[in-house]
C-alpha positions in Angstrom: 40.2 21.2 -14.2 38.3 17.9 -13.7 37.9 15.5 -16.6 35.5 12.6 -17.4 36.5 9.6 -16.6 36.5 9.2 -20.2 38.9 11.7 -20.8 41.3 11.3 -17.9 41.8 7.9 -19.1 43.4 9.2 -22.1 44.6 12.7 -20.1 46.3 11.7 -16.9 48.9 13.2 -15.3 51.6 10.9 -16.9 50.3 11.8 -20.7 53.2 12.7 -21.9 57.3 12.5 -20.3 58.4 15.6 -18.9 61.9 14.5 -20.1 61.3 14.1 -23.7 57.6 14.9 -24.2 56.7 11.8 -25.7 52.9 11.0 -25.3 53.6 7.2 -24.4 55.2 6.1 -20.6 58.6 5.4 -21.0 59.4 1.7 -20.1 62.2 1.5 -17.1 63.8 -1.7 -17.2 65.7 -0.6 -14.8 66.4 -3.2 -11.6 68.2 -0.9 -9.2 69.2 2.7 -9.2 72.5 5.1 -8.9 72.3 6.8 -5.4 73.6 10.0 -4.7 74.9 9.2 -0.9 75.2 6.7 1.5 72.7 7.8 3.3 70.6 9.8 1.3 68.5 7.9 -1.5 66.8 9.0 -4.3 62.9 8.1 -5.3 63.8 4.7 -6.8 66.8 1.9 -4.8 65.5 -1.4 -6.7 63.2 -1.9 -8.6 60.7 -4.4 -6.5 60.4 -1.2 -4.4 59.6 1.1 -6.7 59.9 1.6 -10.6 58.8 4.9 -12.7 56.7 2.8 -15.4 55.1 1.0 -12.4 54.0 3.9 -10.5 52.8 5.6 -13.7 50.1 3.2 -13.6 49.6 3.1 -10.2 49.2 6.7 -10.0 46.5 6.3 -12.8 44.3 3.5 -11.6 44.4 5.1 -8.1 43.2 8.0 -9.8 40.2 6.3 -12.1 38.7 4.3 -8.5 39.5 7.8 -6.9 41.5 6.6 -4.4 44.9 7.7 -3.3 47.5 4.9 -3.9 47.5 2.0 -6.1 49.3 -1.2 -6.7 50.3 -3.3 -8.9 50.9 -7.0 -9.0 52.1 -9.7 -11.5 48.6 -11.4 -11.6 44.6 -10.4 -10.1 45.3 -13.6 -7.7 49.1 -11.9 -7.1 46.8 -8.6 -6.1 44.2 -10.5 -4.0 47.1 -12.6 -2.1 48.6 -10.1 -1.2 45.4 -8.0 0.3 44.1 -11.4 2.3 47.6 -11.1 3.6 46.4 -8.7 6.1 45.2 -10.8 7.8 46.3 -12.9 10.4 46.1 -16.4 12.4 43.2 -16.3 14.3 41.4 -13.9 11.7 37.9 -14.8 10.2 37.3 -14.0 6.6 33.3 -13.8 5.1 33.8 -14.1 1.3 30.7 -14.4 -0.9 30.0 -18.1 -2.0 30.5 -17.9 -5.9 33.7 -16.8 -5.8 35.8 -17.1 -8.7 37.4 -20.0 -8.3 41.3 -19.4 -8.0 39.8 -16.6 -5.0 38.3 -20.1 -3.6 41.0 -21.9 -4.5 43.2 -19.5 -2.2 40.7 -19.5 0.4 39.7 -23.3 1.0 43.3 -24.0 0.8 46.2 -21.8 1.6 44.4 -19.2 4.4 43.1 -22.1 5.9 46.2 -23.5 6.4 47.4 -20.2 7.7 45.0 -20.5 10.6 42.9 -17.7 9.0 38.7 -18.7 8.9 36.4 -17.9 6.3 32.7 -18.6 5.9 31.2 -18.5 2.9 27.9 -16.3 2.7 25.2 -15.0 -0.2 26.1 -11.8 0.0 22.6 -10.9 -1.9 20.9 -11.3 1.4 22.9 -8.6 3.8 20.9 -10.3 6.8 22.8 -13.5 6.0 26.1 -11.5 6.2 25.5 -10.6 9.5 25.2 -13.7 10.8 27.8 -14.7 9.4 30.4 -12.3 10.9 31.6 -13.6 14.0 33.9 -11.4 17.3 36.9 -12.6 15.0 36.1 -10.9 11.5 39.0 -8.7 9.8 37.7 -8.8 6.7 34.5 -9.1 4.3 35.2 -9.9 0.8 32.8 -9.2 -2.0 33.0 -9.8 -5.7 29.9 -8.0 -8.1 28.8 -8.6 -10.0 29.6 -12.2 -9.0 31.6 -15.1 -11.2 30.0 -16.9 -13.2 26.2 -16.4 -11.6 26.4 -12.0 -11.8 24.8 -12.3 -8.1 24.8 -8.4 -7.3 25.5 -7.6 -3.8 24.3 -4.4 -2.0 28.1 -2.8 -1.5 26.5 -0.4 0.7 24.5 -2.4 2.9 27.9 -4.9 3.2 29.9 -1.8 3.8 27.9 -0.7 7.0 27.6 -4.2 8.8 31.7 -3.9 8.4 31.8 -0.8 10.1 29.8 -1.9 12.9 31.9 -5.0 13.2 35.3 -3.0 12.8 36.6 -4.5 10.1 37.8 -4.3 6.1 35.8 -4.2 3.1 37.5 -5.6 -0.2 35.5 -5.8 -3.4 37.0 -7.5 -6.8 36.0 -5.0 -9.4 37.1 -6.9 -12.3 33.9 -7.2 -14.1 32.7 -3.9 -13.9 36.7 -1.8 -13.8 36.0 1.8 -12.5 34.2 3.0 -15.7 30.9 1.4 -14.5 31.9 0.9 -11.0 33.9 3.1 -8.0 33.3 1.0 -4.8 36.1 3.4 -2.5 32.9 5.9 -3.4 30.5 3.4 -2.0 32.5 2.9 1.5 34.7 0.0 0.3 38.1 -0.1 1.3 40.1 -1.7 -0.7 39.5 -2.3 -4.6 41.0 -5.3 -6.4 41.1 -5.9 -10.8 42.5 -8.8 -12.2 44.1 -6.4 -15.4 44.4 -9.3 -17.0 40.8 -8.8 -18.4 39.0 -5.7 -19.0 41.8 -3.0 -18.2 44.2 -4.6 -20.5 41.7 -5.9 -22.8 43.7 -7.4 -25.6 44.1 -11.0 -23.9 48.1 -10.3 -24.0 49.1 -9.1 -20.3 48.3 -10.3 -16.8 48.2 -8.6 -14.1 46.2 -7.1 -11.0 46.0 -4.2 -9.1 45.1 -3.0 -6.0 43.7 0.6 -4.8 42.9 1.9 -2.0 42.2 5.7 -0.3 43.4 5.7 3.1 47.0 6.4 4.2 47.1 3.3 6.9 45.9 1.0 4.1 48.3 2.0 1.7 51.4 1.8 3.9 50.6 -1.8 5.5 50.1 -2.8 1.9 52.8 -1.1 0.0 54.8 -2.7 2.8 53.1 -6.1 1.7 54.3 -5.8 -2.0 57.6 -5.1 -1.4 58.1 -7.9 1.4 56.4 -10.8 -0.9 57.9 -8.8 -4.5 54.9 -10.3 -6.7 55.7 -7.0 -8.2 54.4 -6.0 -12.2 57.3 -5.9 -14.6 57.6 -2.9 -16.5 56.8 -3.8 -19.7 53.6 -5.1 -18.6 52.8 -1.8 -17.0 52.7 -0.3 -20.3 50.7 -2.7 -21.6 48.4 -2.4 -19.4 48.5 1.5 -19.3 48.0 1.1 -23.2 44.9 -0.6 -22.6 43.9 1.7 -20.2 43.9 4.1 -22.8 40.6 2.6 -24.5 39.0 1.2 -21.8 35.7 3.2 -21.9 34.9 3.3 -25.5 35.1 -0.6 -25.0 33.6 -1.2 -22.1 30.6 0.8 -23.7 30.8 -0.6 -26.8 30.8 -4.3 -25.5 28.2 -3.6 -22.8 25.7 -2.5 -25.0 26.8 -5.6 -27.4 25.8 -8.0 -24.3 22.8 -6.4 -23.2 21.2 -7.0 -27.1 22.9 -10.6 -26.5 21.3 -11.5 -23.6 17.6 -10.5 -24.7 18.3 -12.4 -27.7 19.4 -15.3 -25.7 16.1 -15.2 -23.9 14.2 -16.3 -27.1 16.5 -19.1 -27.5 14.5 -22.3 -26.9 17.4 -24.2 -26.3 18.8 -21.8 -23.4 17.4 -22.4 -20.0 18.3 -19.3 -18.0 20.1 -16.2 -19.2 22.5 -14.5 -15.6 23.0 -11.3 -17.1 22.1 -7.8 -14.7 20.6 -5.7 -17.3 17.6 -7.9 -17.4 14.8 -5.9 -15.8 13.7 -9.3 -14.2 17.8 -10.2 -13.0 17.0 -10.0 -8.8 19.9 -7.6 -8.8 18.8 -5.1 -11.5 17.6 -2.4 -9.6 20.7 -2.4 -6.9 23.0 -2.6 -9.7 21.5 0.4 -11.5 21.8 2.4 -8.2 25.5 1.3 -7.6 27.1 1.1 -10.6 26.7 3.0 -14.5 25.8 -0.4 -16.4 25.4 -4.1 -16.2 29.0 -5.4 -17.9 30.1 -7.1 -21.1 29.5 -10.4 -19.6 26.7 -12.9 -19.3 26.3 -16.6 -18.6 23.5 -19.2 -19.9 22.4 -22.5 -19.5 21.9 -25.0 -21.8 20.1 -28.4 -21.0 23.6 -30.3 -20.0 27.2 -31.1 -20.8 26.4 -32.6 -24.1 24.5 -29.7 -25.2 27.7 -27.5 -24.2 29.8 -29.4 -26.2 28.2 -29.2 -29.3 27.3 -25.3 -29.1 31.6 -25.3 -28.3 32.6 -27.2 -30.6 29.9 -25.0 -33.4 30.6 -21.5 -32.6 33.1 -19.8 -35.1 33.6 -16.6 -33.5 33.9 -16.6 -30.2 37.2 -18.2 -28.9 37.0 -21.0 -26.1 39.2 -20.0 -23.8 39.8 -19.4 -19.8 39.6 -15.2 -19.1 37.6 -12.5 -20.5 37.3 -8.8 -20.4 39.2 -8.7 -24.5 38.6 -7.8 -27.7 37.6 -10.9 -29.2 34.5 -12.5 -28.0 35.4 -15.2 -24.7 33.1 -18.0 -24.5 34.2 -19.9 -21.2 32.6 -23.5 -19.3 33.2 -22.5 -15.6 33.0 -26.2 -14.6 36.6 -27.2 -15.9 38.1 -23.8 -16.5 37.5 -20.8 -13.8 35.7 -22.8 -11.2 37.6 -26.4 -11.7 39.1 -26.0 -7.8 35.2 -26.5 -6.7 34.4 -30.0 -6.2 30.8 -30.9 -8.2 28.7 -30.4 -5.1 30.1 -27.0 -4.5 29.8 -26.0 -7.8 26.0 -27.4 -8.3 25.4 -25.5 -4.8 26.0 -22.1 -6.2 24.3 -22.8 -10.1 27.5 -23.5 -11.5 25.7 -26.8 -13.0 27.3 -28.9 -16.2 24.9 -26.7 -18.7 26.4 -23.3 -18.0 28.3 -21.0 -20.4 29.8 -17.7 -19.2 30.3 -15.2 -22.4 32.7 -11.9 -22.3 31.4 -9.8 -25.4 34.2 -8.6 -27.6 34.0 -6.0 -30.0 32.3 -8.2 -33.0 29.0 -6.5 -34.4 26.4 -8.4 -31.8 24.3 -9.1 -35.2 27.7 -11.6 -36.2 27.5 -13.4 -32.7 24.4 -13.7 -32.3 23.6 -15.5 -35.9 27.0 -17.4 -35.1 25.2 -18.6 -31.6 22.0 -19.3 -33.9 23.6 -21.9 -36.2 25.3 -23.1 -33.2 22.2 -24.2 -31.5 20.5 -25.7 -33.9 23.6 -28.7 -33.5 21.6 -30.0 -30.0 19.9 -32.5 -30.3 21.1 -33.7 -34.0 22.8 -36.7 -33.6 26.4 -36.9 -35.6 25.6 -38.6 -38.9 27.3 -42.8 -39.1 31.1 -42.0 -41.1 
């Protein structure tokens, strides 16, 4: 029988242990494994190669992007590493401009000292990827919606220029996790989370993960994670696979929180612009409502400057200031000098990341609390701090 993805979050094939019949993974802290004969193995050796609470959730998230094998990491950037790792000297990478910035970070300075290329490219504009592919082109990388800006990119118009060119798709699913989004449906071939965020969802794991549904794929990189061993520890897959367990009731729940959020924000007369793609006018709107089942938990705005940042930071009571998102609690983030710090100013004001912008992950606070909580924030710009 086939289940919602609602219900096979909760009802996967690992529900209970077959051993004992407990409903929660056991945790294997296991780091090798009795073998029966020298030359005959069992399923596990050691445990960087394979470990039963590992490939619980492996099996699971493969399952969730509907794909066939899944992988997980010690960290999204462990997970991403790994996957640019297919690539070699010589190879040309197009990657989509606003990036998040450890993804840049990677890019601008360790691939390129691999010999490996890259061009950076809106990856709104499908005409602009095109150009930018060159005879040389492995791989195009797409991340949507995009961090901090929530560009949308048209997955299926990217995925058909990589076909004609010959070469891999790779799409960093983080924001939307495979409750809104399924790219491996869309043509993509290889999905990447940092678990860290929404997957996990209580701000007390990281981790990525890696999915993928074709058989070459999944050898070259199941050969990849055992060679570089940036391997999830098993206690952290059962975090993870705890959080799992929720992950649509709060995607939902948070989702609908930011969408109120960001048409309140609108009427704010101190914010500038609201990047959110639920807004009927966001340029993306209509391409994210063919390609995915909602716009996110997360938004960004922008305020005036730096100063005004400061003050609505240093006001808010709710919302903790904090690099990450994707949790519980409300996340209110300033991409300049947290996620984005590895972009110099010029890069960062070249893709909208200017001094006045705020990114916000919507927890699971009544949007009513936030939102009056954002209100009496506000209302700090422009007063000028009173003589002590």
């Amino acid at each position: 029988m086939t289940f919602s993805k609602q219900t096979s979050l909760i009802h996967s094939k690992h529900k209970t242990d077959p051993h004992t019949g407990a409903v929660s993974v056991p945790i294997q802290h296991a780091s090798t494994f009795d073998q029966p004969d020298i030359e005959q193995f069992g399923d596990y050796d050691y445990a960087r190669s394979g470990n039963p609470t590992r490939e619980a959730l492996e099996d699971t998230i493969a399952d969730l992007e509907n794909g066939t094998h899944g992988f997980a990491f010690a960290s999204g950037m462990a997970a991403i590493s790994t996957t640019f790792m297919m690539l070699s000297s010589g190879d040309h990478l197009v990657i989509t401009d606003d990036v998040y910035g450890g993804t840049f970070r990677l890019t601008t300075k360790v691939l390129q000292r691999q010999g490996i290329e890259h061009t950076f490219v809106d990856m709104t504009d499908p005409e602009a990827v095109a150009r930018a592919v060159q005879p040389n082109t492995k791989m195009i990388f797409m991340e949507t919606p995009s961090n901090p800006t929530m560009k949308i990119t048209p997955i299926k118009e990217i995925v058909k220029i990589a076909e004609k060119q010959g070469c891999l798709t790779v799409l960093d699913n983080t924001f939307m996790t495979p409750v809104l989004q399924r790219p491996l449906d869309l043509g993509v071939d290889v999905v990447v989370h940092s678990a860290t965020k929404f997957i996990g969802g209580h701000s007390d794991v990281v981790a990525g993960l890696t999915i993928v549904k074709d058989e070459a794929l999944a050898g070259e990189l199941k050969f990849l994670q055992n060679s570089f061993g940036a391997i999830l520890g098993p206690q952290d897959c059962w975090l993870v696979l705890r959080g799992l367990k929720t992950l649509h009731t709060r995607m939902e729940a948070s989702s609908l929180a930011a969408a109120k959020i960001a048409d309140w924000l609108l009427e704010q007369p101190e914010v500038e612009h609201v990047y959110y793609p639920g807004l009927k006018d966001h340029p993306g709107y209509d391409i994210n409502q063919e390609q995915a089942e909602g716009a996110g938990a997360v938004l960004s705005f922008r305020l005036a400057d730096k100063e005004a940042v400061r003050k609505v930071v240093q006001a808010v009571e709710i919302p903790v200031f904090a690099v990450s998102l994707g949790a519980v609690e409300s996340i209110l983030s300033y991409p300049p000098t947290m996620s984005h710090a590895a972009m110099s100013d010029e890069e960062r004001n070249a893709r909208g990341i200017t001094d006045g912008l705020l990114r916000l992950s919507v927890g699971l606070e009544k949007p009513e609390d936030l939102m009056n909580d954002f209100a009496q924030a506000f209302k700090k710009i422009g007063v000028k701090e009173s003589w002590r």
